[in-house]
N, C-alpha and C positions, 0 to 999 in steps of 0.2 A: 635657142636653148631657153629654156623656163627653170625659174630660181626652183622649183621643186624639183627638177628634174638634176640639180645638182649635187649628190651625193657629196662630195670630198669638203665642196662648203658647209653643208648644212651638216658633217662630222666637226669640223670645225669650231663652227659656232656652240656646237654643243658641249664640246669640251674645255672650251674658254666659259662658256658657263658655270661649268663643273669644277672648274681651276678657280673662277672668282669668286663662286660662293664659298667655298671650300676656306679658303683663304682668307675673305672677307670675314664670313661669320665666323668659322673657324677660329680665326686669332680672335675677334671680339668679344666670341664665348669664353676660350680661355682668362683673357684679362676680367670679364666678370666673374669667374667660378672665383680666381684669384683676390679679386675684392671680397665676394663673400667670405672667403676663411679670414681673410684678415679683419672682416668686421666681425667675426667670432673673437679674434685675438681680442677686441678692443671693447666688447660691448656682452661676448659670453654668450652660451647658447639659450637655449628656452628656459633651462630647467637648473640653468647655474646660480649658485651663489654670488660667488665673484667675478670677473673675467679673469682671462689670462695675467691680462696689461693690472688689472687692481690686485691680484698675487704679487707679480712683479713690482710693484709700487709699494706696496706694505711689505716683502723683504727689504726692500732700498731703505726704509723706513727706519728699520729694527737693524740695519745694516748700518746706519750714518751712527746710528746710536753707539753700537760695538763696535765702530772707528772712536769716536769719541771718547769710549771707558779705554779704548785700548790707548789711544796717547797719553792720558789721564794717569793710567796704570804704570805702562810699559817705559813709559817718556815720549816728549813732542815728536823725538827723531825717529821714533822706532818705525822699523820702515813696513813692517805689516799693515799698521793699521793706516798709514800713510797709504796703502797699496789698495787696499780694501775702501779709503776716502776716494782715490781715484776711480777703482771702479763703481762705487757707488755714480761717481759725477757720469761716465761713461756709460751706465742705465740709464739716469735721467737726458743725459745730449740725445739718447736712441729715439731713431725719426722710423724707424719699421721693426715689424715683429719678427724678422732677423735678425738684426741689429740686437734688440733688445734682449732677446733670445741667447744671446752668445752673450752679450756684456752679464746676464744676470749669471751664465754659467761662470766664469772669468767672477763675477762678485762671491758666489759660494766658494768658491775654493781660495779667496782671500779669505773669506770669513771664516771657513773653516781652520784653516793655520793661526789665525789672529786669535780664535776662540783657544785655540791648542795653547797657546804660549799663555793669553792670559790663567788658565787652569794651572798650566805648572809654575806661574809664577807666584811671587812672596803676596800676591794680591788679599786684603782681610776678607771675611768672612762675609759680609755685606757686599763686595764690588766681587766678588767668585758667584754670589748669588745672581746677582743681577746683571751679569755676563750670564749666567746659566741662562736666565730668562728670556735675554734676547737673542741667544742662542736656539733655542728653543721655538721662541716666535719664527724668526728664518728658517727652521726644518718642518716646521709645522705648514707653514705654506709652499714647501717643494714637496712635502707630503701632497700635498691637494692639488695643485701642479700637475703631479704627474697621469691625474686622471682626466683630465682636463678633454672636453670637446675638441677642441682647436686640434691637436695630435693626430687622433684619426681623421677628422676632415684635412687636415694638411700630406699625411701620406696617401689618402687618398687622392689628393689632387698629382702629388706627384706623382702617383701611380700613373696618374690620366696623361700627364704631361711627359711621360715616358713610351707612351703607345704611338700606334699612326692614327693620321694624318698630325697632331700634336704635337709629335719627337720634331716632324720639319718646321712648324709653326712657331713654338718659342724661338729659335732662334734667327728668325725673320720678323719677328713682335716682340723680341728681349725678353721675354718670361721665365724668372728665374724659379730654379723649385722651393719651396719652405722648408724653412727649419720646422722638423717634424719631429725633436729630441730635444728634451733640459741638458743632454750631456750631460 
């Protein structure tokens, strides 16, 4: 018998091929498409201003500040702006652009209530102003935010990471999808 002449092997062998590349480059690719969106989060597209991660940074910014007017204001204990120092800290501990993604959303909506009380509160004329401002500052860059490159390339990938051979591959490579929403 001669190895060409064996049909069921040489089916075989070509389907453990087909299986290993598949597989191999398969998940490899995927973890590279993966890093590229996340170096959009962190570094911005071609034709960006800021990146992602430097919007996020400069809200956390204008955000520590209106925790500050808000203790200031409101009293030490007041527990908004106590809530909105914590999330501020909870952006900055964020180690991925999920993480960070979701603490900045969890920051806006303390800011926003903190912003709320300082406005109706007995605050002068000068700290209502200067609340307004860094109020202001913070919706000014989830205006800009939300156009942001990183979103489309990130539903994008999740799109990819929801097809075959893909759908089997993340969870054989861990590949989780991106946060593709400011929420």
């Amino acid at each position: 018998m001669k190895f060409s002449e064996n049909r069921p092997l040489a089916w075989a062998v070509l389907f453990l091929c087909v299986l290993v590349s598949i597989v191999l480059f398969g998940g490899l690719g995927l973890r590279e498409d993966r890093q590229s969106v996340e170096k959009v989060f962190y570094t911005g597209a071609d034709d960006a201003y800021f990146s992602l991660n430097g919007y996020i940074d400069r809200r956390a910014a204008a955000a520590q500040k209106l925790a500050a007017m808000g203790l200031a204001i409101l009293g030490d204990s007041d527990t908004g702006a106590l809530a909105l120092s914590t999330a501020v800290a909870a952006v900055q501990a964020a180690d991925t652009p999920d993480e960070k993604l979701l603490a900045n959303a969890e920051m806006g909506r303390c800011a926003d209530g903190l912003y709320a009380r300082i406005s109706a509160s007995e605050a002068g004329e000068r700290d209502q102003k200067d609340a307004r401002m860094l109020y202001a500052d913070l919706t000014d860059a989830a205006g800009k935010m939300a156009g942001d490159e990183y979103f489309a390339r990130a539903k994008e990938f999740n799109r990819q990471l929801h097809s075959f051979p893909a759908s089997l591959l993340r969870g054989l490579f861990r590949i989780a999808p991106l946060e593709d929403s400011l929420q």
